[in-house]
C-alpha positions as CSV (number, residue, x, y, z in Angstrom):
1,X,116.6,132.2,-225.1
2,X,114.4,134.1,-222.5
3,X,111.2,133.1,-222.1
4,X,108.3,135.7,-222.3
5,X,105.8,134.9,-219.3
6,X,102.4,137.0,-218.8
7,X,101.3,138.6,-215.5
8,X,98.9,135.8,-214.1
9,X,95.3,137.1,-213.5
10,X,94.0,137.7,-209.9
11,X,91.5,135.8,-209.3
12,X,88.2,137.1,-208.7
13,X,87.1,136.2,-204.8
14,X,83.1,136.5,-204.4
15,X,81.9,138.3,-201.6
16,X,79.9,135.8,-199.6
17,X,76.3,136.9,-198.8
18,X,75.5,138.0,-195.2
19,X,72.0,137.8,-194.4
20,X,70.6,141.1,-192.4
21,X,70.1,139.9,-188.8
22,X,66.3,141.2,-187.8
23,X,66.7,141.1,-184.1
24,X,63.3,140.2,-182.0
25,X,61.2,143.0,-181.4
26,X,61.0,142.6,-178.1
27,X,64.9,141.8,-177.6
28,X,65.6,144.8,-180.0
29,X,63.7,147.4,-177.7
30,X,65.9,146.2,-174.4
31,X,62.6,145.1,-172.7
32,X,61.3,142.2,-171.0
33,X,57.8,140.4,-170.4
34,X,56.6,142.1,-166.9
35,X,57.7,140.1,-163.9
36,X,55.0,138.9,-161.7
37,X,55.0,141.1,-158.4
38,X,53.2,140.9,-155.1
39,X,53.5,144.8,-153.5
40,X,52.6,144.2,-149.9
41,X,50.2,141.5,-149.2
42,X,47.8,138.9,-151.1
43,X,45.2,136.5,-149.3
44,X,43.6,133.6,-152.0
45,X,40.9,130.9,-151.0
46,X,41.9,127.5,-153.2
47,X,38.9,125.0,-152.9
48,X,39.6,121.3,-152.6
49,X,36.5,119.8,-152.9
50,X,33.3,121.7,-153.7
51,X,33.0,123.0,-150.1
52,X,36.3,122.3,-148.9
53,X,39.2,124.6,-149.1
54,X,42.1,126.2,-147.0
55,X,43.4,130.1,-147.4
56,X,46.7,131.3,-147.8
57,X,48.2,135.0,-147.5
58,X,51.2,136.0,-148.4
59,X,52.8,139.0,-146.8
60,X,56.2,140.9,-148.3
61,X,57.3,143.3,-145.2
62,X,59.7,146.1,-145.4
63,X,61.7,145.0,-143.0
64,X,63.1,141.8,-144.7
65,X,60.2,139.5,-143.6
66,X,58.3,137.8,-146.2
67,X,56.4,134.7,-145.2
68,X,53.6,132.9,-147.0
69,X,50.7,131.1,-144.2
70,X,48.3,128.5,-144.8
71,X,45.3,128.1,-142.9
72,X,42.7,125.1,-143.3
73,X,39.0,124.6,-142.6
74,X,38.7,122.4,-139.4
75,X,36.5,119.4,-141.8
76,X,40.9,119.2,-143.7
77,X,43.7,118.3,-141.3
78,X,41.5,119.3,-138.0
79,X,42.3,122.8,-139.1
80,X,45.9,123.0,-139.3
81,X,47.7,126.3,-140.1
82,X,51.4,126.6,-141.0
83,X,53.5,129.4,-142.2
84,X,57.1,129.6,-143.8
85,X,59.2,132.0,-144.5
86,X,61.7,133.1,-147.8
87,X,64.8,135.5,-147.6
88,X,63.3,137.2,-150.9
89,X,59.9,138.8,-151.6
90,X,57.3,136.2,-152.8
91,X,56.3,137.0,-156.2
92,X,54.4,134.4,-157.3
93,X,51.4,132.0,-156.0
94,X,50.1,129.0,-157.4
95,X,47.7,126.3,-155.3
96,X,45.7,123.5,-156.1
97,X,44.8,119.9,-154.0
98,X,47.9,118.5,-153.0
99,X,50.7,121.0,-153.5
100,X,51.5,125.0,-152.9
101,X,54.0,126.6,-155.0
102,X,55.5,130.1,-154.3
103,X,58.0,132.1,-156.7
104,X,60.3,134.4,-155.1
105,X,62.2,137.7,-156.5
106,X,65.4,135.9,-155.8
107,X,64.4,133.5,-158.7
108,X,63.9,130.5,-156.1
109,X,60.8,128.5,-156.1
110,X,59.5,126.4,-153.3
111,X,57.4,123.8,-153.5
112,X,55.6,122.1,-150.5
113,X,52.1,120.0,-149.7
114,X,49.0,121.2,-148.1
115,X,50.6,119.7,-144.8
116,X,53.6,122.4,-144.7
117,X,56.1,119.9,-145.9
118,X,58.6,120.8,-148.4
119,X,58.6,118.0,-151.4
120,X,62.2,119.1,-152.5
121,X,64.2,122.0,-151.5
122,X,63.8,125.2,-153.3
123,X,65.3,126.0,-156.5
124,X,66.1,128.3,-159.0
125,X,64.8,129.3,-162.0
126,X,66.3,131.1,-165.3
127,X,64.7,134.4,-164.4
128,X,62.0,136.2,-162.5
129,X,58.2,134.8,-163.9
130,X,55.7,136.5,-165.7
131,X,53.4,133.4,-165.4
132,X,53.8,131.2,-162.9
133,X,50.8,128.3,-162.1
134,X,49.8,124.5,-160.7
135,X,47.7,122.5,-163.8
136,X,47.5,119.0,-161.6
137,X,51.0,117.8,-161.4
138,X,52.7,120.2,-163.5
139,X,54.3,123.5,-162.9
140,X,54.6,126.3,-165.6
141,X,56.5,129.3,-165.7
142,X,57.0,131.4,-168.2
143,X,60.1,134.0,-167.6
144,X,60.4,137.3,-168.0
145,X,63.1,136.6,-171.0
146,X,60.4,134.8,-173.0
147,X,61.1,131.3,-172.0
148,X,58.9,128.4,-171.3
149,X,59.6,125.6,-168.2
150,X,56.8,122.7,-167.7
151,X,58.0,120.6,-164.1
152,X,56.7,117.6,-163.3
153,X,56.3,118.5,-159.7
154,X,54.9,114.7,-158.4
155,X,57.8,113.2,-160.1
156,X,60.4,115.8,-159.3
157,X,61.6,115.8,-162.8
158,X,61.9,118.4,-166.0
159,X,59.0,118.3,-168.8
160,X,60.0,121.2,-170.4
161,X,63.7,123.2,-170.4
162,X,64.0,126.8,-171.2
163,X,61.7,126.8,-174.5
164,X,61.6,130.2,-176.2
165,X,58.6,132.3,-177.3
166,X,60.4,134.7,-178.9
167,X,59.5,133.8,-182.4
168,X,55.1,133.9,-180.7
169,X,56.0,137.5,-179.4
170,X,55.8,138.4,-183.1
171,X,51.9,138.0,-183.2
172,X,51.8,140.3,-180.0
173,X,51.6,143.8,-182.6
174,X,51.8,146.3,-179.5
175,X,54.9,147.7,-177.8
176,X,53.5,146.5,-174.7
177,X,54.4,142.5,-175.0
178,X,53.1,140.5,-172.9
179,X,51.2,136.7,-172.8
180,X,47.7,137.1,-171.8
181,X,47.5,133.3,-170.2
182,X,49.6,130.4,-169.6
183,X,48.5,126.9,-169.0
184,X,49.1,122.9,-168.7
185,X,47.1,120.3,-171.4
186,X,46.9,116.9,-168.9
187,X,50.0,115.3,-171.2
188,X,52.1,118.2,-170.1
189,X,52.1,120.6,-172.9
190,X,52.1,124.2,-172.5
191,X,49.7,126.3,-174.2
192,X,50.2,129.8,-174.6
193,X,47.7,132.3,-175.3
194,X,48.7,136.0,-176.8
195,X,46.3,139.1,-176.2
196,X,45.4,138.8,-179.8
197,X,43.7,135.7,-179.1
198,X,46.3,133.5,-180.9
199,X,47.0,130.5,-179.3
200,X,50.0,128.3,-179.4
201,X,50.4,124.8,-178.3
202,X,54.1,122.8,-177.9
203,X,54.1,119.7,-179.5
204,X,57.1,117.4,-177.7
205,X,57.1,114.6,-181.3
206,X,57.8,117.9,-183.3
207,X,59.4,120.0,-180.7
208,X,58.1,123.5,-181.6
209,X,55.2,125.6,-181.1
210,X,51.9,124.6,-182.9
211,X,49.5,127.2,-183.7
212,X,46.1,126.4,-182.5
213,X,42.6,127.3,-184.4
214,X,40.0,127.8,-181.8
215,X,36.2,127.0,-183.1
216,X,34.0,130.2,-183.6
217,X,32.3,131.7,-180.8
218,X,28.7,130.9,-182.2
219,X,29.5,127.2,-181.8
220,X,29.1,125.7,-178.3
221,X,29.6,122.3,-179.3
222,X,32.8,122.4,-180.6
223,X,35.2,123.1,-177.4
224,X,35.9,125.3,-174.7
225,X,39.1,127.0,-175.2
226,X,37.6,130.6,-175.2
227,X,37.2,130.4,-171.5
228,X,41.3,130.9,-171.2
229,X,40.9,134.0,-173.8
230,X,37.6,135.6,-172.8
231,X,38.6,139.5,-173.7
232,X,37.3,141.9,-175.9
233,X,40.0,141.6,-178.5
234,X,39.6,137.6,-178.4
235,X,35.3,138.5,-179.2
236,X,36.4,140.0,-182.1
237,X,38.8,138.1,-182.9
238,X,36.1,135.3,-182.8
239,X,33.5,137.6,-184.7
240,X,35.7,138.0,-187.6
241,X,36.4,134.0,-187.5
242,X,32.6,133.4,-188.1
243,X,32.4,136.2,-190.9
244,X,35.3,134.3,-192.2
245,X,33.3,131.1,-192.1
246,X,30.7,132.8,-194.8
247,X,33.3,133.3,-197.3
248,X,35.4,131.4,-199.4
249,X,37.5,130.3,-196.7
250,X,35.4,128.5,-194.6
251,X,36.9,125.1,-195.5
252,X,39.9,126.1,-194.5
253,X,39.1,127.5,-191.5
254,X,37.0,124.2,-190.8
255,X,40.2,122.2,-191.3
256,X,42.4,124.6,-189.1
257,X,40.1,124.0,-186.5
258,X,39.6,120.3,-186.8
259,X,44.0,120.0,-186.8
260,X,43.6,121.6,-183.5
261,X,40.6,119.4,-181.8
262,X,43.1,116.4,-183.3
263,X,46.5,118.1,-182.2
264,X,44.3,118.6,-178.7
265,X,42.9,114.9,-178.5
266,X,39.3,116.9,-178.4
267,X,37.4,113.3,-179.3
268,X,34.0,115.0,-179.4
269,X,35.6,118.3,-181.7
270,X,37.0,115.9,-184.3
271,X,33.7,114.2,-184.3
272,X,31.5,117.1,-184.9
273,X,34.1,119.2,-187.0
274,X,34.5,116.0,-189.7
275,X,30.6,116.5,-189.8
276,X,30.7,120.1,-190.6
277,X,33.9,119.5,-193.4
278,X,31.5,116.7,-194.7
279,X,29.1,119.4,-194.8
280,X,30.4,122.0,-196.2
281,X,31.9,120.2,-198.9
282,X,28.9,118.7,-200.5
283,X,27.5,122.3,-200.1
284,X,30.2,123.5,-202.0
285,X,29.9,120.6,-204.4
286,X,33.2,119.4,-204.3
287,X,32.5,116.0,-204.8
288,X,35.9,114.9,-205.0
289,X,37.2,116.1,-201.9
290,X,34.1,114.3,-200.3
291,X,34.8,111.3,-201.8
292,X,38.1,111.3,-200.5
293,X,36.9,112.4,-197.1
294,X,34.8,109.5,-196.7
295,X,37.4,107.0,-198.5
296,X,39.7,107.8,-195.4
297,X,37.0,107.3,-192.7
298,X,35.8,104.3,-194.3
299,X,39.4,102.4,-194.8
300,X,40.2,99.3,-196.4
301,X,37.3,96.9,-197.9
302,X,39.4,94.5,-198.8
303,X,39.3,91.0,-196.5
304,X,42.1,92.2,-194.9
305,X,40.6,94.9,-193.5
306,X,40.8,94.0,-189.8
307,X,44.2,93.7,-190.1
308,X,45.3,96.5,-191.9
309,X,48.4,98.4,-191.0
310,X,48.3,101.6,-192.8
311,X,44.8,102.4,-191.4
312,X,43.7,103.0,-188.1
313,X,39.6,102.9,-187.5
314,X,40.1,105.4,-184.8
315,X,41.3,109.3,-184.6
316,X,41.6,111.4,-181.2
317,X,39.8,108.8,-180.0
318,X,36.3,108.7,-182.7
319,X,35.6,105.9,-184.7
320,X,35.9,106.7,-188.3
321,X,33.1,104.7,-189.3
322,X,30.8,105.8,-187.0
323,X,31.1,109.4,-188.3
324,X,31.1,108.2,-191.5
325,X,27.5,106.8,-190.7
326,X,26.5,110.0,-189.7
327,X,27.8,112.2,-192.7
328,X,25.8,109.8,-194.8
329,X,22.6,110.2,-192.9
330,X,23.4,114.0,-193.5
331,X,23.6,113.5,-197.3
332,X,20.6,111.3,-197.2
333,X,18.4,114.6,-196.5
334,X,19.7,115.9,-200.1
335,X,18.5,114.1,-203.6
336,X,21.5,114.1,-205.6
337,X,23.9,112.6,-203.2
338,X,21.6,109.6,-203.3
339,X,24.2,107.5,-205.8
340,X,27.3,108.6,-203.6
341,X,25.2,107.6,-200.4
342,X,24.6,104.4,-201.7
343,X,28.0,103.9,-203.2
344,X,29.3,104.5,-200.1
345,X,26.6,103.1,-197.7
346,X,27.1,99.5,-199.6
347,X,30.5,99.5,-198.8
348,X,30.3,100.5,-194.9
349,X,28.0,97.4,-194.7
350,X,30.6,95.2,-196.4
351,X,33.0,96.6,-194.1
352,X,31.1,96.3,-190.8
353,X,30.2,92.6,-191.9
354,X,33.9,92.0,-192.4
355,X,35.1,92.9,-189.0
356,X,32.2,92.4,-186.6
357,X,31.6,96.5,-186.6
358,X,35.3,96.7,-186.0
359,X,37.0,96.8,-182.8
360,X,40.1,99.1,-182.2
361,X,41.8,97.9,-185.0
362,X,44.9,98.8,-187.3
363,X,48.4,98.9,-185.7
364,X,48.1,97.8,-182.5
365,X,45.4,99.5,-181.6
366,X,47.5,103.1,-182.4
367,X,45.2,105.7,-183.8
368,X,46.1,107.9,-186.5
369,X,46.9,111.6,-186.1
370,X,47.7,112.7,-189.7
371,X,44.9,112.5,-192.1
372,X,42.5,115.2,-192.1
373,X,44.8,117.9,-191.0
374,X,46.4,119.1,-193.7
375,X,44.1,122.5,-194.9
């Protein structure tokens, strides 16, 4: 008997999903950041001590002959004065007390001390610089393909490899890109500033770029990062940041700023900003936030307090308790945070009796990074 068979089905294959690739901006138009460029000549004075300091020109001839000269006072090496020469036009200058760095068109850098002596023989970077500077013992150059090198230049060694700021060019919103400055943090972290006035900072536990909330213009006390950004477009990028601090979004914009003083280790910012969340806070009446607040500054109350392990009495560097002390003394002023100042001021005395007004406790001595950061 023959057997009756039915055509199978085809089975029905799903198209997979392919995401639209949105190229870079900056990438997408076939540009690159503007290389750094000396036409002819360039003569710079870098001061050592207050009165002390030594010249340098550099001079790019026609002719193939592109040398850089230093030339000190007679009170710094009796008045020495040496000169070398590259086989590419120097580009890029960078001085400070104990080294001189030149960048060169052939993507060479050379590196020597204020004697004339080379530290290390030149070498190459990824491509020509768009920033290129000295911040103690670190070296920072920022390429003309958006990428980021930090060089410990005392230790002859790499900080930072071929980073990319692509994904900050973004915030640039012009067709002209470009980064407005470029600078070292003393633990070797580069910060970038756009001309909007945003600021990014790397962060080598998380390794990506942090963005970084500077403090309002009409408040001195809290730091001095406007100096790198002082522009028009950063004042009014400042002005509308203290507008923004009369609206609903103040405490927001307070925390921002305080993640920054603490992602800076600005001991004096974190001090002050806690203050002004403290603050604002109670003038917003949001007692439970406040309450929290000041339950993290005040830590454990328990007996084993001094030895606590998930609390650290200290961040950037400020004793918690301390500032707690203070935003109580702020409260004080008002009438009907007397219960939560007492509350509060009872168990700061228990606290301080406990551990002999604390030394650097918690783990080690480590202080904590993480609380108070989060907006």
């Amino acid at each position: 008997m023959r057997g009756k068979f039915s055509t199978p089905t085809p089975m029905k294959i799903e198209k997979s999903f392919v995401p639209k690739v949105i190229e870079n901006p900056v990438v997408m138009r076939g540009k690159f950041l503007t290389p750094m460029k000396i036409e002819d000549s360039f003569t710079t004075k870098i001061f050592v001590k207050e009165d002390t300091y030594y010249h340098v020109e550099v001079n790019n001839s026609s002719n193939g002959l592109n040398w850089l000269k230093c030339q000190h006072q007679s009170s710094l090496y009796d008045g020495l004065t040496w000169t070398i020469s590259t086989e590419s036009a120097i580009c890029g200058f960078a001085g400070n007390t104990s080294r001189i760095a030149a960048a060169c068109e052939d993507s060479t850098v050379h590196i020597l001390d204020l004697k004339g002596r080379y530290v290390l023989p030149p070498f190459l970077i990824s491509s020509l610089p768009t920033k290129f500077c000295l911040c103690g013992a670190y070296l920072l150059v920022v390429t003309v393909k958006a990428t980021v090198h930090v060089w410990d230049i005392h230790l002859n060694k790499s900080i930072i490899k071929s980073e990319s700021i692509l994904p900050l060019l973004h915030y640039a919103k012009s067709e002209t890109v470009h980064v407005f400055h470029a600078t070292v943090l003393p633990n070797g972290a580069p910060l970038v500033v756009l001309p909007t006035g945003k600021q990014f900072l790397f962060n080598f536990d998380m390794q990506t770029w942090v963005s970084i909330t500077e403090p309002p213009k009409s408040n001195p006390t809290l730091g001095n990062l406007r100096t790198l950004v002082d522009s028009a477009q950063t004042d009014l990028l400042l002005t509308n940041k203290v507008k923004a601090l009369k609206t609903g979004n103040s405490i927001t914009d307070i925390k921002l700023r305080l993640a920054s003083a603490v992602e800076l280790r600005k001991g004096p910012d974190v001090q002050k900003t806690l203050i002004i969340l403290a603050k604002a806070l109670a003038s917003k009446g949001f007692k439970r936030e406040l309450h929290i607040l000041c339950e993290d500054l005040l830590g454990p109350t328990h007996s084993s307090a001094i030895i606590s392990q998930s609390w650290s009495p200290q961040l950037a560097g400020v004793d918690k308790r301390k500032v707690l002390r203070e935003i109580l003394n702020a409260l004080l002023a008002d009438l009907k945070w007397q219960d939560f100042y007492l509350e509060f001021d009872e168990l700061l005395q228990l606290v301080e009796n406990l551990n002999g007004k604390h030394p650097n406790g918690g783990q080690n001595g480590v202080e904590e990074r993480r609380s108070f950061v989060t907006p």
